[in-house]
VEXDREN-2710 file (C-alpha; in Angstrom, 1 decimal):
% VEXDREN-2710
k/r/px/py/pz
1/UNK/0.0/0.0/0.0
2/UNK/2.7/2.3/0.8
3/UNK/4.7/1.3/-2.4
4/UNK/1.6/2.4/-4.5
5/UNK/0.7/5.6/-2.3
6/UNK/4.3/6.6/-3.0
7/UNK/4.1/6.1/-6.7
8/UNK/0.8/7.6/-6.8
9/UNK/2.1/10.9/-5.0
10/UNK/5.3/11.0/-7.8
11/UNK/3.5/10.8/-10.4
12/UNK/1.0/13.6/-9.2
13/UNK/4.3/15.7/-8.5
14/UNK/5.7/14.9/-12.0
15/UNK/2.3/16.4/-13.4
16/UNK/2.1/19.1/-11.2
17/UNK/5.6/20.3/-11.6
18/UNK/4.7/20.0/-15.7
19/UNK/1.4/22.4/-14.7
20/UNK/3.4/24.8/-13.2
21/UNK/7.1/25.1/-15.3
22/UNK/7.0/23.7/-18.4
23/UNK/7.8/25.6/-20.8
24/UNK/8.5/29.1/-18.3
25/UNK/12.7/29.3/-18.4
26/UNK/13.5/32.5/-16.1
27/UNK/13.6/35.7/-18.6
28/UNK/17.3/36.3/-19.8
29/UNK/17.1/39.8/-19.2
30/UNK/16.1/40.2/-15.8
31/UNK/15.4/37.0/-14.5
32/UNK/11.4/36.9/-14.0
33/UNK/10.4/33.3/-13.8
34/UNK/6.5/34.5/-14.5
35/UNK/6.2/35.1/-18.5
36/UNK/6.0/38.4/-19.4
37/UNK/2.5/39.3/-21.3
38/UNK/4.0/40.5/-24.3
39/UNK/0.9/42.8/-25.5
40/UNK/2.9/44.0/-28.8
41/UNK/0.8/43.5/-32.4
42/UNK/4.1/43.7/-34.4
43/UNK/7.7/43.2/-33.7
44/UNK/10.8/45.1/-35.6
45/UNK/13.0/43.5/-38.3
46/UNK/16.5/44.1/-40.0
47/UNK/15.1/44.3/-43.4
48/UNK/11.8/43.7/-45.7
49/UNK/13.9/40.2/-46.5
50/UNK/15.0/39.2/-42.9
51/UNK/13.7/38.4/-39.8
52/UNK/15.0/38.8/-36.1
53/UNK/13.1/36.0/-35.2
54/UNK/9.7/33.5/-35.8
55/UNK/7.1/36.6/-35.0
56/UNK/6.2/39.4/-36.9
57/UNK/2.5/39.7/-36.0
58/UNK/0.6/39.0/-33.3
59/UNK/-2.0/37.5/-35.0
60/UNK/0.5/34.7/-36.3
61/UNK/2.0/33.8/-33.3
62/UNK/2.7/35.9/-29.9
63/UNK/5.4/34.6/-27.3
64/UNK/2.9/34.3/-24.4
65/UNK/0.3/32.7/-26.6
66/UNK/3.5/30.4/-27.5
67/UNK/4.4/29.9/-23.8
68/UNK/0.7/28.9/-23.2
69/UNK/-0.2/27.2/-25.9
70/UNK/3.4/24.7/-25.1
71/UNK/2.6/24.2/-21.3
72/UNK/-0.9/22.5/-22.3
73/UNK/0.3/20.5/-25.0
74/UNK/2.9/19.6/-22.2
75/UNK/0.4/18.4/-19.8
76/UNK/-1.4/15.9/-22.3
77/UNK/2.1/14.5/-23.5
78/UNK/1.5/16.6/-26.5
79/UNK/4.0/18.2/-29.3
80/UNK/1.8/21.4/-30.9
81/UNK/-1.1/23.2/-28.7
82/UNK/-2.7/25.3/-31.1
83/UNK/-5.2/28.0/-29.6
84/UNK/-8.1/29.4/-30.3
85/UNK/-10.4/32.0/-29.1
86/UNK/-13.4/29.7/-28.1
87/UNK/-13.7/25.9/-27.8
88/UNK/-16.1/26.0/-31.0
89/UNK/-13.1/27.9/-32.8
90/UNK/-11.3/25.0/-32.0
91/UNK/-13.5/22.5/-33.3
92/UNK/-14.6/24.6/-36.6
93/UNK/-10.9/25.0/-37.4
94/UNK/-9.7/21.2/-36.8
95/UNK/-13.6/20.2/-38.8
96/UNK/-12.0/22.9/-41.7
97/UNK/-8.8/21.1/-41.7
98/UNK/-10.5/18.5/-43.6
99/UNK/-11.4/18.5/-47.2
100/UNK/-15.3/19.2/-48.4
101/UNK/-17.8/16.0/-49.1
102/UNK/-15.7/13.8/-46.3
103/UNK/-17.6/11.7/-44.1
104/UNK/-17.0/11.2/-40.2
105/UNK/-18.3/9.6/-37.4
106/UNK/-19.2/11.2/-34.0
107/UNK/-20.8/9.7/-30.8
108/UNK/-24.2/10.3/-29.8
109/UNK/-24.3/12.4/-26.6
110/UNK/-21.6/14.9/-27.3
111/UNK/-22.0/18.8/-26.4
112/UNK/-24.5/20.3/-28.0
113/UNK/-22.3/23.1/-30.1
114/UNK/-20.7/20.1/-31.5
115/UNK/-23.7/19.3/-33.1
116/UNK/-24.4/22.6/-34.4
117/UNK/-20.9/22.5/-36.1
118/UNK/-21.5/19.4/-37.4
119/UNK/-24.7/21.0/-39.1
120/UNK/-23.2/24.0/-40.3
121/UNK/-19.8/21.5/-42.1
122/UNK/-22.7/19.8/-44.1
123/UNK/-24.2/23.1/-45.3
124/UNK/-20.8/24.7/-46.1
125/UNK/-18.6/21.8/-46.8
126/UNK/-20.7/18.6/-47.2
127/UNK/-19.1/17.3/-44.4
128/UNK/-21.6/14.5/-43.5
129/UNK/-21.5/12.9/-39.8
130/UNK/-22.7/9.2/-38.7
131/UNK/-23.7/9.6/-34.9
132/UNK/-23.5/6.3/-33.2
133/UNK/-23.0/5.0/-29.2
134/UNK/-19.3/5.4/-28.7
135/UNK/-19.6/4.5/-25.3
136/UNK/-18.1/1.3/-23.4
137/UNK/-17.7/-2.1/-25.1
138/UNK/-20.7/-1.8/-27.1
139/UNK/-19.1/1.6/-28.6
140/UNK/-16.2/-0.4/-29.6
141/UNK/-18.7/-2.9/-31.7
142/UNK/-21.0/-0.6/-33.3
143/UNK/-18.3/1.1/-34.3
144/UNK/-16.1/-1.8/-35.8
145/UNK/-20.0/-2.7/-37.1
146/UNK/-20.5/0.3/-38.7
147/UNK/-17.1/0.3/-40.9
148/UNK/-17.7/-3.6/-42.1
149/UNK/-21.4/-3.0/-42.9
150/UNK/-20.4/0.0/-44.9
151/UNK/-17.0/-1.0/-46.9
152/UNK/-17.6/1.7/-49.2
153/UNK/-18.0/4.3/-47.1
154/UNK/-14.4/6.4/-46.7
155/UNK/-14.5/7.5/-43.1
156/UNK/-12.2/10.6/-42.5
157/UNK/-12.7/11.6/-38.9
158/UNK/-14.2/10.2/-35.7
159/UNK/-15.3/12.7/-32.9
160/UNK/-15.3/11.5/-29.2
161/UNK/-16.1/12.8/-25.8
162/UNK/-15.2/10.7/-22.7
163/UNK/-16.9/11.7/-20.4
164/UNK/-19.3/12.7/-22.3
165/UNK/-21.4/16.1/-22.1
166/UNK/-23.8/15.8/-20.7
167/UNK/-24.4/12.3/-19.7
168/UNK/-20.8/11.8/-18.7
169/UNK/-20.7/8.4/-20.8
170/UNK/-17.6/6.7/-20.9
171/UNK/-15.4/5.2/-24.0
172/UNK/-12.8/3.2/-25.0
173/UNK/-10.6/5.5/-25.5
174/UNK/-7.6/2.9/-27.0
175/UNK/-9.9/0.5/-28.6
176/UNK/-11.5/2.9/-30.5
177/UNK/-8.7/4.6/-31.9
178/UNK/-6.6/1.5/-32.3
179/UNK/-9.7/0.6/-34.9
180/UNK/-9.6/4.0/-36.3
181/UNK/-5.7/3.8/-36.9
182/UNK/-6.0/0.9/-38.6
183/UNK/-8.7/2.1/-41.1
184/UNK/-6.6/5.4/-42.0
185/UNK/-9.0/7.3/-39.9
186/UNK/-8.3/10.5/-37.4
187/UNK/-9.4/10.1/-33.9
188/UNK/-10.0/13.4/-31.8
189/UNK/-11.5/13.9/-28.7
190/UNK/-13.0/16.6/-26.6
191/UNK/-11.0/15.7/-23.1
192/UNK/-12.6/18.9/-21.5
193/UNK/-14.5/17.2/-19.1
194/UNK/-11.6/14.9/-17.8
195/UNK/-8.6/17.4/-18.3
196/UNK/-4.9/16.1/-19.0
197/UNK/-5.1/15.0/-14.8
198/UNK/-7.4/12.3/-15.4
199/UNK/-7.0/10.7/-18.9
200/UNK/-4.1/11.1/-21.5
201/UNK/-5.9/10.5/-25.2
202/UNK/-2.5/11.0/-27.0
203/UNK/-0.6/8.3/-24.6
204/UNK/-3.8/6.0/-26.1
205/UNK/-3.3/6.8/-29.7
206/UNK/-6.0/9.3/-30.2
207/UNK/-4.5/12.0/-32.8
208/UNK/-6.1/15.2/-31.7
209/UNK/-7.0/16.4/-27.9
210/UNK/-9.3/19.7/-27.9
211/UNK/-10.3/21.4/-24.8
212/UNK/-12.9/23.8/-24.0
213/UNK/-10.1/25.8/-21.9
214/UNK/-12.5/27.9/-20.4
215/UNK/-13.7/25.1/-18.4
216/UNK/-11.2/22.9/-16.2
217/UNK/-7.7/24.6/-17.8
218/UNK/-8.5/28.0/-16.5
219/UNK/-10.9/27.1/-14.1
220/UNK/-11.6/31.2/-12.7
221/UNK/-14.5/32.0/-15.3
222/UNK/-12.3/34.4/-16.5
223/UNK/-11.0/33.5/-19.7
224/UNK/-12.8/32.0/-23.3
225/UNK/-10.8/29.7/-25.4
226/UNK/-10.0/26.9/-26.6
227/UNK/-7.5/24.1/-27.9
228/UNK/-6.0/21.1/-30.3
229/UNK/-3.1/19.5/-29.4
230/UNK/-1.5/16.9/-31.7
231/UNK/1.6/14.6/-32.6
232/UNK/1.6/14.8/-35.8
233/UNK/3.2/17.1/-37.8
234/UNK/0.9/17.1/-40.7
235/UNK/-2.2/17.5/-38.3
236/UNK/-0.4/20.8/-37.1
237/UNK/0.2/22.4/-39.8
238/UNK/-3.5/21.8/-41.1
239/UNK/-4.5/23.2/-37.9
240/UNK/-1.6/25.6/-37.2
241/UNK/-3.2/27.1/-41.6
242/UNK/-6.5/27.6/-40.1
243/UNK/-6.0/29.2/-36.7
244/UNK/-3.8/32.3/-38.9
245/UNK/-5.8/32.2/-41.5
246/UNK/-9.7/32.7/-39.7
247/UNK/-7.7/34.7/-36.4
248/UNK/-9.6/33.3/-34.0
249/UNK/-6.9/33.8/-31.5
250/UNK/-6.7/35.7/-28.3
251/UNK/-4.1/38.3/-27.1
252/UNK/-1.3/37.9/-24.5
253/UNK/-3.7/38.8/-21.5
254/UNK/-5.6/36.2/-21.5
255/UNK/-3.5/33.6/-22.4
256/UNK/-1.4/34.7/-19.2
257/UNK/-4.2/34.4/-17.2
258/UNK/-4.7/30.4/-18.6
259/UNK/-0.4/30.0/-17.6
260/UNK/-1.7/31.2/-13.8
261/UNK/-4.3/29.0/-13.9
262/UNK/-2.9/25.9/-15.2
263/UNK/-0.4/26.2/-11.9
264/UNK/-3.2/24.8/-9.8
265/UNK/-5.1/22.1/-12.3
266/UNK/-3.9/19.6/-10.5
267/UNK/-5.4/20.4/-6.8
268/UNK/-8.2/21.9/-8.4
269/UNK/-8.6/18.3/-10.2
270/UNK/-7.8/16.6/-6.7
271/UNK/-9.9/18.6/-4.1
END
């Protein structure tokens, strides 16, 4: 019992210390180990040709946005966090990513905004969606029953929520994306509801992890946004393309505000 207590307390250290520094090196200048919030729209450089560094406008990418935007994709044992300025921004843009008159598969008792994207990517893209049960063993079935009754059928995408919201269903998470990475297909889920604390999607082979962070990230009511986090490096740049190009970002303010709060996920989580 104490052997397991112990392990249990390290590996709540090893995320906590993740929730508070990753990411956060002391500033070279004058040593502040908060980021600074770097409020700035544009940043100087040598010559129309050259660049002093990877930013030139705020819209593209913003060191505290970076800073943020790294620590999550830290915490789920991610490579790229990708922000956005709501969770639906963040579902629209990683929906956009895909090419029109694709089909994908979503479970049944996801949020309801979810929904209403899903709705508006068949009227703009003819992005049709196949809701089915994802949930428990019987998830796993009707979804390896729905691929072998349908052979035809090119399945781009499947959309998961465990728990779910609102019914707080449960999936299996590494069944169902084993399936989907065997038939070409890219698994996301909405891991809002359990946060990077309780369950690790990427460590199970799901592609994408998006958060509502306004929920359990920031946790003060404070702050809207949302975010992917991927592996891939294809995925990212699909995703990385649409978060410049529609600007649903937010400034350095708020995204400083989601660093704070990310400090104390883990005994906000616990308690």
């Amino acid at each position: 019992f104490c052997i397991v207590l112990l392990l249990t307390m390290a590996e709540e250290q090893r995320f906590a210390t993740k929730a508070i520094h990753a990411h956060q090196e002391p500033n070279p200048i004058h040593g502040a180990v908060m980021p600074g919030i770097e409020m700035s729209t544009i940043y100087a450089q040598p010559s129309p040709d050259r660049k002093y560094s990877s930013y030139s406008y705020s819209r593209s990418n913003n060191p505290t946005r970076d800073t943020m935007e790294k620590l999550i994709a830290s915490t789920e044992g991610g490579k790229y966090g990708i922000s956005f300025g709501s969770g639906s921004a963040a579902i629209i843009a990683i929906l956009s990513s895909l090419a029109s008159n694709k089909n994908i598969i979503c479970g049944q008792d996801v949020w309801g905004g979810t929904n209403r994207i899903n709705t508006l990517a068949k009227t703009v893209n003819n992005i049709n969606t196949k809701y089915i049960d994802l949930s428990g063993n019987n998830g796993v079935n009707a979804f390896k029953r729905l691929l072998s009754q349908n052979p035809t059928t090119k399945y781009e995408l499947i959309w998961l929520e465990s728990p779910t919201n609102p019914a707080l269903k449960v999936s299996d998470i590494k069944a169902l994306c084993d399936i989907a990475r065997e038939n070409g297909i890219i698994s996301v889920i909405d891991n809002t509801f359990a946060s990077p604390y309780n369950t690790l999607p990427l460590t199970l082979g799901c592609d994408i992890v998006m958060h509502s962070v306004t929920k359990y990230l920031n946790g003060h009511s404070d702050v809207v946004m949302g975010i992917a986090v991927t592996n891939s490096d294809v995925l990212h740049q699909k995703i990385r393309y649409m978060q410049n190009t529609y600007g649903a970002v937010k400034d350095a303010f708020p995204c400083y505000l989601v660093i704070r709060s990310m400090k104390t996920l883990g005994v906000r989580m616990e308690r």
